[in-house]
DRENDO-1510 file (C-alpha; in Angstrom, 1 decimal, always signed):
<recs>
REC; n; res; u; v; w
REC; 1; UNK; +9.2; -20.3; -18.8 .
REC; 2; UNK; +8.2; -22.0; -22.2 .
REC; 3; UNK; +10.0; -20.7; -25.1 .
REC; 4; UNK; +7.5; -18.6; -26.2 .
REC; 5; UNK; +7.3; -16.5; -23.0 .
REC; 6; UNK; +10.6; -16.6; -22.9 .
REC; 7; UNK; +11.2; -15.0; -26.1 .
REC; 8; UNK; +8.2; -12.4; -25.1 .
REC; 9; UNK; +10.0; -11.7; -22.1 .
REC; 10; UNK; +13.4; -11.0; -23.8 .
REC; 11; UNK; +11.9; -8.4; -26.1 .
REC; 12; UNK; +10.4; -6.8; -23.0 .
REC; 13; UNK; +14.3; -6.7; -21.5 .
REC; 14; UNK; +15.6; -5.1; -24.7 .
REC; 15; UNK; +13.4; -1.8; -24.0 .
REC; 16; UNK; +15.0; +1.3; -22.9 .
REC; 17; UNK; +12.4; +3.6; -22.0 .
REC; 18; UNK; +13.0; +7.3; -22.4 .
REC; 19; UNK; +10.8; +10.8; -22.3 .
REC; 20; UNK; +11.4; +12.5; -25.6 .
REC; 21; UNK; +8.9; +15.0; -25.8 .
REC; 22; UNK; +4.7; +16.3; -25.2 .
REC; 23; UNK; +2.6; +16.0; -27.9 .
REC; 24; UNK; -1.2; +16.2; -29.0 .
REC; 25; UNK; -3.3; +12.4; -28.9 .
REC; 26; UNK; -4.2; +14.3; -32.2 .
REC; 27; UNK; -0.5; +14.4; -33.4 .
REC; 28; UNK; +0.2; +10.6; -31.3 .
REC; 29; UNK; -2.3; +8.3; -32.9 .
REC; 30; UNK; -4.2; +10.8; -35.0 .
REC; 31; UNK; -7.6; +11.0; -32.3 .
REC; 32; UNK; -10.4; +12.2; -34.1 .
REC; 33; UNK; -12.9; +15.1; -33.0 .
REC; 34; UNK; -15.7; +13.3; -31.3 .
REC; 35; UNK; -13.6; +10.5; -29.9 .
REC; 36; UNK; -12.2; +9.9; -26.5 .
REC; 37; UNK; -10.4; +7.1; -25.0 .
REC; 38; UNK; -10.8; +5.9; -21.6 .
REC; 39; UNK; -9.2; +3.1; -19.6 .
REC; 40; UNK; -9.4; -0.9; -19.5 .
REC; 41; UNK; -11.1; -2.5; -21.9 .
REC; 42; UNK; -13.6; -1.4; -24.2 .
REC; 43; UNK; -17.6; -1.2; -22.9 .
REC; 44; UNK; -20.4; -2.0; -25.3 .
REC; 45; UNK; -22.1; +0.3; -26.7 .
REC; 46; UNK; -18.9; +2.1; -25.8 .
REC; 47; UNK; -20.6; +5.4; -23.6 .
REC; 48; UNK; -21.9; +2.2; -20.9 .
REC; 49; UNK; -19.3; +3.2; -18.7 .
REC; 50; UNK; -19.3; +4.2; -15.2 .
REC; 51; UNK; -20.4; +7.5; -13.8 .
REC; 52; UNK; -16.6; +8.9; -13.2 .
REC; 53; UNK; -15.4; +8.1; -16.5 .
REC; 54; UNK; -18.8; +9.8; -18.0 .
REC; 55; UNK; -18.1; +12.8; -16.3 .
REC; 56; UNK; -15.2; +13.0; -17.5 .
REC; 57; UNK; -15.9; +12.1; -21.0 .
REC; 58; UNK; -18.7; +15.4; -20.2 .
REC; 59; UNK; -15.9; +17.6; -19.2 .
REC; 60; UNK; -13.4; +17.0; -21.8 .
REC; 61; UNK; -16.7; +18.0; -24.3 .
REC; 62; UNK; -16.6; +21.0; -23.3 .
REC; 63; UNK; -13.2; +21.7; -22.9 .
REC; 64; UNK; -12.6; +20.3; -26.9 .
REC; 65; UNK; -15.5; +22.9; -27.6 .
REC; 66; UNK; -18.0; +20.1; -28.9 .
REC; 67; UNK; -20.5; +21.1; -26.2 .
REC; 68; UNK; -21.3; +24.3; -24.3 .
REC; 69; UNK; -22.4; +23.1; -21.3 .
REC; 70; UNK; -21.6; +19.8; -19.1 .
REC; 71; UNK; -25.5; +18.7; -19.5 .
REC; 72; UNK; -25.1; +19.7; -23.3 .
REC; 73; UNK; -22.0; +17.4; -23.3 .
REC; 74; UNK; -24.1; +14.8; -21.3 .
REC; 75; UNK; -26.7; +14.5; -23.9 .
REC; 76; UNK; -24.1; +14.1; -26.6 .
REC; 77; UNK; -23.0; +11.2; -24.9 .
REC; 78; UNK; -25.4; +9.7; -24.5 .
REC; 79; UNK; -26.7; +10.0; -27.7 .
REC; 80; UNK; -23.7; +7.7; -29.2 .
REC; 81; UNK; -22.1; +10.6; -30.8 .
REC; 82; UNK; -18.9; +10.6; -29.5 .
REC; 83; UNK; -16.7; +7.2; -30.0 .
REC; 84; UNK; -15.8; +6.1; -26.5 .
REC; 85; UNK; -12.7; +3.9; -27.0 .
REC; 86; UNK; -9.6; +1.7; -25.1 .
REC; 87; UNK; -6.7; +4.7; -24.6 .
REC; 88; UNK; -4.3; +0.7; -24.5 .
REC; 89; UNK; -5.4; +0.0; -27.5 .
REC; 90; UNK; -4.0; +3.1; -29.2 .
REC; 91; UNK; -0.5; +2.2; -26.8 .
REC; 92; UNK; -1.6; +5.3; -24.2 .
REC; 93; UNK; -2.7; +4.9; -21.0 .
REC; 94; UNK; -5.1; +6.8; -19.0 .
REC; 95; UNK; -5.3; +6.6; -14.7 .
REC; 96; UNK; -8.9; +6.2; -13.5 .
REC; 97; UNK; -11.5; +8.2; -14.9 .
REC; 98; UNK; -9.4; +10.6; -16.4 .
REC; 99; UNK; -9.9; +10.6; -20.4 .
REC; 100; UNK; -7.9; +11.1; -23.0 .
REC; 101; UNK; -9.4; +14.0; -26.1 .
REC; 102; UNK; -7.6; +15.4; -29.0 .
REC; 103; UNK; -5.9; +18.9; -28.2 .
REC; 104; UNK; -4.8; +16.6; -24.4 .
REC; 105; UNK; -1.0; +17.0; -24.1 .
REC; 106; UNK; +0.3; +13.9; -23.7 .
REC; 107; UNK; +4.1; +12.8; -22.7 .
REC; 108; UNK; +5.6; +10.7; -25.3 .
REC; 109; UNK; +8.5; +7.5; -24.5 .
REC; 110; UNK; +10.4; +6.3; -26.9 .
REC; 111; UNK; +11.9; +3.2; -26.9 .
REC; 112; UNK; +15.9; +4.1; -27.4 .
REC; 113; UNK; +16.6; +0.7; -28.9 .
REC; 114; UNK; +13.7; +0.9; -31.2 .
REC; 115; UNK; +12.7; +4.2; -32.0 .
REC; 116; UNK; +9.6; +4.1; -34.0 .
REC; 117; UNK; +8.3; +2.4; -30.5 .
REC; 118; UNK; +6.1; +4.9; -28.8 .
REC; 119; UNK; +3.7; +4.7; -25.8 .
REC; 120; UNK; +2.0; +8.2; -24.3 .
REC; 121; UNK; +0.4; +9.2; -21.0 .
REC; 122; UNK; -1.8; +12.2; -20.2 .
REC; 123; UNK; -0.1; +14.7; -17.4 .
REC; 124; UNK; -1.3; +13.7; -14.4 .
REC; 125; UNK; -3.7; +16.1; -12.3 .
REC; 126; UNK; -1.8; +15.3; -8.7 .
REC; 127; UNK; -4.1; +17.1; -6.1 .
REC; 128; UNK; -6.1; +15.2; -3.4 .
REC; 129; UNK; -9.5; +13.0; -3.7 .
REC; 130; UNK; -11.3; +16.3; -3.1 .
REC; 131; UNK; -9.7; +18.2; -6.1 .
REC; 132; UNK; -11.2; +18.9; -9.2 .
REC; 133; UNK; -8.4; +16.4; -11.1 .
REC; 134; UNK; -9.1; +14.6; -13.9 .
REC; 135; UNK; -8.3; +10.9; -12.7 .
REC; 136; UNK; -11.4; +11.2; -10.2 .
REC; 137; UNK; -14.0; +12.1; -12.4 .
REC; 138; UNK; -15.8; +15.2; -10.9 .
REC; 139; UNK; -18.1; +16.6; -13.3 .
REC; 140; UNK; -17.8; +20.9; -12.3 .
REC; 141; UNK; -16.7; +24.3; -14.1 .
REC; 142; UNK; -13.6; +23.8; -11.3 .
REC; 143; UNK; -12.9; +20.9; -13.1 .
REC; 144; UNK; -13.1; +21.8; -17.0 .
REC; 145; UNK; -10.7; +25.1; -15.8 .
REC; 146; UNK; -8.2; +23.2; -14.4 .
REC; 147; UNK; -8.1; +20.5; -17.4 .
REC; 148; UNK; -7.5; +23.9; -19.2 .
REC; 149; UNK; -4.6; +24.7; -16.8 .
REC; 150; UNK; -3.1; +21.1; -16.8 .
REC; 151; UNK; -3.2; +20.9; -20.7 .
REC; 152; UNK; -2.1; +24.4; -21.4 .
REC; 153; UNK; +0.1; +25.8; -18.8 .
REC; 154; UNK; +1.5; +22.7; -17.2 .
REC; 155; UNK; +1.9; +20.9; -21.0 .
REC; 156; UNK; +3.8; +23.8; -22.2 .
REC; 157; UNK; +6.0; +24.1; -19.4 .
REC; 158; UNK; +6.7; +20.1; -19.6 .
REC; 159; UNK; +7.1; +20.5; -23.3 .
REC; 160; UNK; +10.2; +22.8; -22.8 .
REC; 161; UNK; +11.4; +20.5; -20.3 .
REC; 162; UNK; +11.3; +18.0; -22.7 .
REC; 163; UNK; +13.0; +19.7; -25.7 .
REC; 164; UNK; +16.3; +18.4; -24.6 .
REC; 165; UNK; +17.6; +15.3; -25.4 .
REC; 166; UNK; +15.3; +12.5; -24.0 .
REC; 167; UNK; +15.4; +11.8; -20.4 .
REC; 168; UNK; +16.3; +7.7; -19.5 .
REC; 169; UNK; +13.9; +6.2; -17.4 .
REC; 170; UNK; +14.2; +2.9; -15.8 .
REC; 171; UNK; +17.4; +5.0; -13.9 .
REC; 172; UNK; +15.0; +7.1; -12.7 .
REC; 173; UNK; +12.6; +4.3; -11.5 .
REC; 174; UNK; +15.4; +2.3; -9.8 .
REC; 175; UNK; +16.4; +4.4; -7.7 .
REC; 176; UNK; +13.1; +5.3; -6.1 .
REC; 177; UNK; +12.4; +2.3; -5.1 .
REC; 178; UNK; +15.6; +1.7; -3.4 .
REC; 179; UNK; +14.7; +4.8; -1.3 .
REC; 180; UNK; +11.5; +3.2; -0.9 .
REC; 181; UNK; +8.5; +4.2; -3.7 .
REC; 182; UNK; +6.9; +1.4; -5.1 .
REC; 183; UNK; +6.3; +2.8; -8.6 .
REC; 184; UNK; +2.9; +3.1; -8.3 .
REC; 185; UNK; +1.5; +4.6; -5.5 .
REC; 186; UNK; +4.3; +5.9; -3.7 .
REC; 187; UNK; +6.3; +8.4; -6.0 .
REC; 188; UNK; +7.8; +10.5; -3.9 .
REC; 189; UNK; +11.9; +9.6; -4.6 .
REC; 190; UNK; +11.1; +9.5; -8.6 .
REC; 191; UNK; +8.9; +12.8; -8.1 .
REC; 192; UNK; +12.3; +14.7; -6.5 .
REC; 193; UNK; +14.3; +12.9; -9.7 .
REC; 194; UNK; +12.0; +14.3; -12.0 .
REC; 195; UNK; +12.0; +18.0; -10.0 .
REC; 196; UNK; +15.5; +17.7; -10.5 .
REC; 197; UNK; +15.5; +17.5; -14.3 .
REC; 198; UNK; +12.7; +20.3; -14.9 .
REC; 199; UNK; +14.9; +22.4; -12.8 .
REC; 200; UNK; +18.1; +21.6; -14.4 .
REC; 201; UNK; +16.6; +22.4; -17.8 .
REC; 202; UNK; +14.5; +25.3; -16.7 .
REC; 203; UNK; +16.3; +26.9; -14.1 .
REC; 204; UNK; +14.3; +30.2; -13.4 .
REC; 205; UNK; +12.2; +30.2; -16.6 .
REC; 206; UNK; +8.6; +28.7; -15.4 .
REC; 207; UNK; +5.8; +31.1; -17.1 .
REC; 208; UNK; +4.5; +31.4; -14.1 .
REC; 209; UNK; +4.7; +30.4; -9.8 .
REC; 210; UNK; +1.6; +28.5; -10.0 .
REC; 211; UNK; +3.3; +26.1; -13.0 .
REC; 212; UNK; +6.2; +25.7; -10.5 .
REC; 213; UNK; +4.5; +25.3; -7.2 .
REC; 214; UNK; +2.2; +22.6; -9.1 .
REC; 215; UNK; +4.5; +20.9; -10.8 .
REC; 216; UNK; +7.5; +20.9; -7.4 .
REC; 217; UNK; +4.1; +19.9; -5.1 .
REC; 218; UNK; +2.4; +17.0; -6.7 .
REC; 219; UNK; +4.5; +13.3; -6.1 .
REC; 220; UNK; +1.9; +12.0; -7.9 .
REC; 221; UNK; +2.6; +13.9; -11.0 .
REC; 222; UNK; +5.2; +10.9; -11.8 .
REC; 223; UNK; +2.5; +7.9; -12.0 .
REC; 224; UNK; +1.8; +8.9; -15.6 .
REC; 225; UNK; +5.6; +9.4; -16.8 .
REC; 226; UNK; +5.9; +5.9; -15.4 .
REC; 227; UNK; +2.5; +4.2; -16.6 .
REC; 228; UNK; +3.7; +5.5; -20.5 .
REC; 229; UNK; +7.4; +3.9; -19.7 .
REC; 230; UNK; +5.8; +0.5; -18.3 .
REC; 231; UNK; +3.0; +0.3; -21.6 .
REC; 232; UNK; +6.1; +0.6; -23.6 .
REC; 233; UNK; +7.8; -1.9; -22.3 .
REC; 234; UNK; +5.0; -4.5; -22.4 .
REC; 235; UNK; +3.8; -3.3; -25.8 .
REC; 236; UNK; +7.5; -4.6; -27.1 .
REC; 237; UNK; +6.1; -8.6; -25.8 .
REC; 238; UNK; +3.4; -8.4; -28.2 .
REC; 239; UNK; +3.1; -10.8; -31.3 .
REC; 240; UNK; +4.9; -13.8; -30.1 .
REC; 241; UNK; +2.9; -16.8; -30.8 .
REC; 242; UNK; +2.1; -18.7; -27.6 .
REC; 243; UNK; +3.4; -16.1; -25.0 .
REC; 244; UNK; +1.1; -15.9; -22.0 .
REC; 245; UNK; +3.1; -12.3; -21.0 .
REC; 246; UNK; +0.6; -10.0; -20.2 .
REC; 247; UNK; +0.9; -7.0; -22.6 .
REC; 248; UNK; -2.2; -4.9; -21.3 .
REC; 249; UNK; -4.1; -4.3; -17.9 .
REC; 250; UNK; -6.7; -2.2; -16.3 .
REC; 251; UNK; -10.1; -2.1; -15.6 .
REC; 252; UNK; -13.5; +0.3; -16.6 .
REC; 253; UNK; -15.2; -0.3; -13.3 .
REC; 254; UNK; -17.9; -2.1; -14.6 .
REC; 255; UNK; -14.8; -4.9; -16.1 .
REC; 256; UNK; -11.3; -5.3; -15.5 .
REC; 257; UNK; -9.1; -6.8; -18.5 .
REC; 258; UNK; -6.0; -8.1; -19.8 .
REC; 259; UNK; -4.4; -8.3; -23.1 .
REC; 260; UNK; -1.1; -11.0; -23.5 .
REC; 261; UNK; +1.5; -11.2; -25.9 .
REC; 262; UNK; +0.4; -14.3; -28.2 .
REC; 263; UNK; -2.7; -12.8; -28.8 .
REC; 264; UNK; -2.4; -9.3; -29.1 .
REC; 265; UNK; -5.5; -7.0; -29.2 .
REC; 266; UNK; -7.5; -9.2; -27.8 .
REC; 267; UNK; -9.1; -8.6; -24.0 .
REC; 268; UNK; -10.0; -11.2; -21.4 .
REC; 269; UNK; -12.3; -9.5; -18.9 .
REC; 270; UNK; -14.2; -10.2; -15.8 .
REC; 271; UNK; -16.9; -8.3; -13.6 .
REC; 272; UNK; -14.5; -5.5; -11.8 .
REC; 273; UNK; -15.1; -5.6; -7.8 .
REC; 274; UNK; -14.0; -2.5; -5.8 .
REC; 275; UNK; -10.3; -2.6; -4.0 .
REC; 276; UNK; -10.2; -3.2; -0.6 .
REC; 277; UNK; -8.7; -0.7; +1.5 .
REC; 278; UNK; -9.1; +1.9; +3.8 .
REC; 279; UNK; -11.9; +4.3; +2.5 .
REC; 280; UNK; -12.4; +8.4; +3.3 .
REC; 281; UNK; -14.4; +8.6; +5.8 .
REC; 282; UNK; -17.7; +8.8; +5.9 .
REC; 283; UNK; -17.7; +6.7; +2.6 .
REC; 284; UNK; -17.9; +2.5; +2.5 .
REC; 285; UNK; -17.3; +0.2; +0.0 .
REC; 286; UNK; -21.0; +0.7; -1.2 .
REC; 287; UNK; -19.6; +3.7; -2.5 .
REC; 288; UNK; -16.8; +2.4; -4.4 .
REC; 289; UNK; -16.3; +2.1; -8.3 .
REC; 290; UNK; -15.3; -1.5; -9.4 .
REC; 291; UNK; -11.7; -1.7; -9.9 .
REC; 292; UNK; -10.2; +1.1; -13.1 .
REC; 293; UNK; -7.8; +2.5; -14.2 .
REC; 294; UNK; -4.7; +2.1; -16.8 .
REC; 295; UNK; -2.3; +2.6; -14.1 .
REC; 296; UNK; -2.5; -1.4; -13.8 .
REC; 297; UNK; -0.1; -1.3; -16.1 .
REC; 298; UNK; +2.8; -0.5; -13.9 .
REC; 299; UNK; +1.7; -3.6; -11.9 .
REC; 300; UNK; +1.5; -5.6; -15.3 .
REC; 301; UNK; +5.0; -5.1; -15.5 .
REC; 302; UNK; +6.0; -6.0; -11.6 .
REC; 303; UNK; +5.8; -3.0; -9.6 .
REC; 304; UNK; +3.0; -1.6; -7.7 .
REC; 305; UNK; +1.7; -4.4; -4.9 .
REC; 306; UNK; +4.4; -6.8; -6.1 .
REC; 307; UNK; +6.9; -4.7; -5.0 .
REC; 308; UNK; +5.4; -3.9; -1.3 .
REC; 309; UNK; +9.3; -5.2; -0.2 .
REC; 310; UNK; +11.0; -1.5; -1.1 .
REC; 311; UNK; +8.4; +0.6; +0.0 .
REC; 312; UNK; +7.3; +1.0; +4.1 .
REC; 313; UNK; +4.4; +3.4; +3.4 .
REC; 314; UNK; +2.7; +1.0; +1.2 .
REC; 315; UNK; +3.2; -1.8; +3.2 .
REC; 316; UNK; +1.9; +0.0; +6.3 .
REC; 317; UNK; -1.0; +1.7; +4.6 .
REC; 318; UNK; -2.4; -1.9; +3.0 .
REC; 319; UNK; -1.5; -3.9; +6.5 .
REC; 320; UNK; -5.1; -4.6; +6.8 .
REC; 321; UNK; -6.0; -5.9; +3.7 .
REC; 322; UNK; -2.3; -7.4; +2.2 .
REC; 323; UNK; -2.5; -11.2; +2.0 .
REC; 324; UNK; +0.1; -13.2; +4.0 .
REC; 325; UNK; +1.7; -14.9; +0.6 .
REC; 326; UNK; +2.7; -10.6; -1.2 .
REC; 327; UNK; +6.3; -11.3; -0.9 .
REC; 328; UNK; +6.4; -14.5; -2.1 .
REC; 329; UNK; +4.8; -13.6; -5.5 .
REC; 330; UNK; +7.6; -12.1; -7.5 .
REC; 331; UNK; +9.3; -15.0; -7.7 .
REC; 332; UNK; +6.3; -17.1; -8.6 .
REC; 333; UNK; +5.2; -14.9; -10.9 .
REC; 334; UNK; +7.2; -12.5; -12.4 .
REC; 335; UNK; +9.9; -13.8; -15.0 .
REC; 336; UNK; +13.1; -12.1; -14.6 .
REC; 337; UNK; +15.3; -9.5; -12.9 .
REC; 338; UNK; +15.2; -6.4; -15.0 .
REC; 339; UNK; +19.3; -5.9; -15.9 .
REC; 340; UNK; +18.3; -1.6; -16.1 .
REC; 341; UNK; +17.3; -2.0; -12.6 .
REC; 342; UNK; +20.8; -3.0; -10.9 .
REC; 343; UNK; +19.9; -1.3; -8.0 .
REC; 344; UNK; +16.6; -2.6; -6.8 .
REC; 345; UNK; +17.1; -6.1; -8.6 .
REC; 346; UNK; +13.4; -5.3; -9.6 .
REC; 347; UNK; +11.8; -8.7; -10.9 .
REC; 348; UNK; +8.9; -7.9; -14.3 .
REC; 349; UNK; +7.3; -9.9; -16.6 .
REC; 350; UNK; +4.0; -11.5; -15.5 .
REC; 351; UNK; +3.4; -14.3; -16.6 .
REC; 352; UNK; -1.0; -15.5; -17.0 .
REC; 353; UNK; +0.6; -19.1; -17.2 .
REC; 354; UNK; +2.5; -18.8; -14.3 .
REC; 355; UNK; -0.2; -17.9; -12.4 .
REC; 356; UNK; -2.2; -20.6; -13.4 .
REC; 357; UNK; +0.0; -23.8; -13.0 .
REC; 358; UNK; +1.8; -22.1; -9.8 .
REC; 359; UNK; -2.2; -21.6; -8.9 .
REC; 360; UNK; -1.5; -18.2; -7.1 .
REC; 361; UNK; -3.2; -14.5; -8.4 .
REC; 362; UNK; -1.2; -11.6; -8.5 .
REC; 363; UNK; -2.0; -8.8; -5.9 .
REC; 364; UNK; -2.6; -4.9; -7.8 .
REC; 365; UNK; -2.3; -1.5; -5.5 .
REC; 366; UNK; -5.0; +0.8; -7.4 .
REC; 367; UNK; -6.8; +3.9; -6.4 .
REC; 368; UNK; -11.1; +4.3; -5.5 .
REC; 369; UNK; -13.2; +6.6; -6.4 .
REC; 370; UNK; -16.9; +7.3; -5.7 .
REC; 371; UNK; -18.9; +5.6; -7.5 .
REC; 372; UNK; -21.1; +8.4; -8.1 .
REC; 373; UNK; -19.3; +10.8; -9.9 .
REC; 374; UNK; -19.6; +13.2; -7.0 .
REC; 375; UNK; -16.9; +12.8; -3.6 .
REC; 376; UNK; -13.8; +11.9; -6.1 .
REC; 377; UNK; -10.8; +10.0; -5.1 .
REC; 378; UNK; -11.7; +7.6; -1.6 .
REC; 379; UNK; -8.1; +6.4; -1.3 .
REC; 380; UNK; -6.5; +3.3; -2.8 .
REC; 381; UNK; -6.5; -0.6; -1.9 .
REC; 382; UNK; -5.8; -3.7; -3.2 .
REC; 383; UNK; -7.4; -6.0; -5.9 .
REC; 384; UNK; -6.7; -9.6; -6.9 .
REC; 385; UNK; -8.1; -10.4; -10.1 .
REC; 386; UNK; -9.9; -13.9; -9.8 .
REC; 387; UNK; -8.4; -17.2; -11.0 .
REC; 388; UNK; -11.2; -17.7; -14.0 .
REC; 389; UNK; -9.3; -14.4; -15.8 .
REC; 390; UNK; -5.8; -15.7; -16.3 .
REC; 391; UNK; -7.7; -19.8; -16.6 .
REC; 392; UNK; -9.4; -18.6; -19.9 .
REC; 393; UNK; -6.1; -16.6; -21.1 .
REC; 394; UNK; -4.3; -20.1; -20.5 .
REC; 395; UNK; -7.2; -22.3; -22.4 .
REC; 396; UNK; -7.0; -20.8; -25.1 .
REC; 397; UNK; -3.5; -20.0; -25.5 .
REC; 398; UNK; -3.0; -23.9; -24.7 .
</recs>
């Protein structure tokens, strides 16, 4: 590492992530009515997004009250009227299509070393690439009532849960992947860790045996807890002068981004290409957004693909589509050994200069969905960003 990375990457070690409470994106970062934020980087005009995410956007119109109906909501849209905008840019991050919309309960990290450091995350939606869940952009009545469930019943719950003193979570994620998650698309270890602290702090009193059969079903309900932990840590790399430390990842569908620490704000983007993995029957790759979601950002810090060593599942599920060098690329690419994860001896810290002198791309795990807005969730596969992303982060950094 140069010095500047180096210091970027220090400031990144220093972060002790930890869930303090659930709030309102109207209360986080003070989201106006008629605004929504969506993942990756921004589109231009900002509604020229893909179908999921606009259906999304529709359903969250009506669910804020600003339209009465999903084509009402679709016309309002479209007509520029509500401000679509980056969810990183505002330090929250959003998985695939879901978007983020005032009243949206959000979990809030704090940074224990720093605490006016805050990154947020929506609750994840869990269920199945059928299900009416907010990451895979179904546009339905089924989909606006259970946003109202997730928000409402589920947030309320999580915000008693989270009225204690804040929960550590880099403990959490080190121990899952010693028992074999991979902190981004296997969370079934952390999942149980996280059961385990709701019931703790709950005991008996859940409003309601739906809350609790949702909330003790859904591994997947972790991914977001962990995305808002992992775009706090990065967020602390920003401002260094020089630092190639990527700070921000994700894609839109139509482009997948990056922001890095010596230039903070700023997105590099190319044309976003589907990930490559095994689809839902009857479905192809035809069918296939390009590659989205904010949930790149737990493979932005290390985890995710690069960390295919701890985790079986993944391993076996990608087999097909994994390139031969995957294990090889934490230590090519990834800085330093995280000293909060003893356990795993997790490596983070990706480094765009790295991967442009050691002339190797790093390998991302992310989720599909339909293209069209109307089959959901397809499965997950794996994306390498091309050379020419990280090249143009390096010219002009250099």
């Amino acid at each position: 590492m140069n010095a500047s990375d180096q210091s970027a990457i220090e400031k990144l070690l220093a972060v002790v992530p930890a869930w303090q409470g659930v709030t309102s994106a109207a209360k986080a970062v003070n989201l106006a009515d008629y605004e929504l934020l969506h993942c990756g980087p921004p589109a231009n005009p900002s509604y020229a997004l893909v179908t999921p995410i606009l259906n999304s956007a529709a359903v969250a119109c009506v669910y804020e009250g600003w339209a009465q109906t999903l084509a009402e909501a679709d016309h309002l849209i479209a007509s520029g009227n509500v401000k679509l905008s980056p969810a990183q840019d505002r330090n929250i991050v959003t998985p695939m299509a879901a978007v983020v919309s005032p009243s949206m309960k959000l979990t809030e990290f704090v940074d224990l070393n720093a605490p006016n450091r805050l990154a947020w995350a929506p609750l994840n939606g869990g269920g199945t690439g059928a299900d009416p869940v907010p990451r895979y952009g179904y546009k339905s009545q089924a989909a606006i009532d259970f946003l109202a469930f997730l928000n409402n019943e589920v947030g309320s719950t999580m915000a008693m849960v989270a009225a204690g003193a804040p929960v550590e979570w880099l403990p959490i994620i080190d121990e899952a992947l010693t028992f074999g998650d991979d902190g981004h698309l296997r969370h079934i270890e952390a999942h149980k860790i996280l059961v385990g602290v709701i019931r703790e702090r709950l005991g008996a009193n859940f409003a309601s045996k739906a809350i609790q059969e949702f909330i003790e079903k859904w591994p997947f309900l972790h991914l977001n807890f962990w995305m808002a932990a992992s775009k706090l840590i990065l967020s602390a790399a920003n401002g260094i002068k020089g630092s190639s430390i990527i700070t921000a990842l994700g894609g839109n569908g139509n482009e997948f981004g990056l922001q890095v620490s010596g230039l903070p704000g700023q997105w590099f983007t190319c044309l976003a290409s589907p990930p490559l993995g095994k689809i839902r029957e009857p479905h192809t790759i035809e069918n296939c957004v390009g590659a989205f979601g904010d949930s790149a950002v737990t493979e932005g810090l290390g985890l995710g693909a690069m960390a295919q060593s701890y985790c079986p599942d993944m391993q076996s599920l990608h087999s097909s589509f994994t390139p031969d060098d995957i294990l090889e690329l934490p230590k090519k690419l990834l800085m330093a050994q995280h000293p909060g994860m003893e356990k795993s001896g997790a490596r983070v810290g990706l480094s765009a200069r790295a991967i442009v002198e050691s002339n190797v791309t790093p390998v991302l795990e992310l989720g599909i969905a339909d293209k069209h807005g109307i089959n959901g969730g397809l499965g997950a596969g794996i994306y390498r960003p091309p050379m020419g992303l990280f090249s143009e982060v390096y010219e002009v950094l250099d």
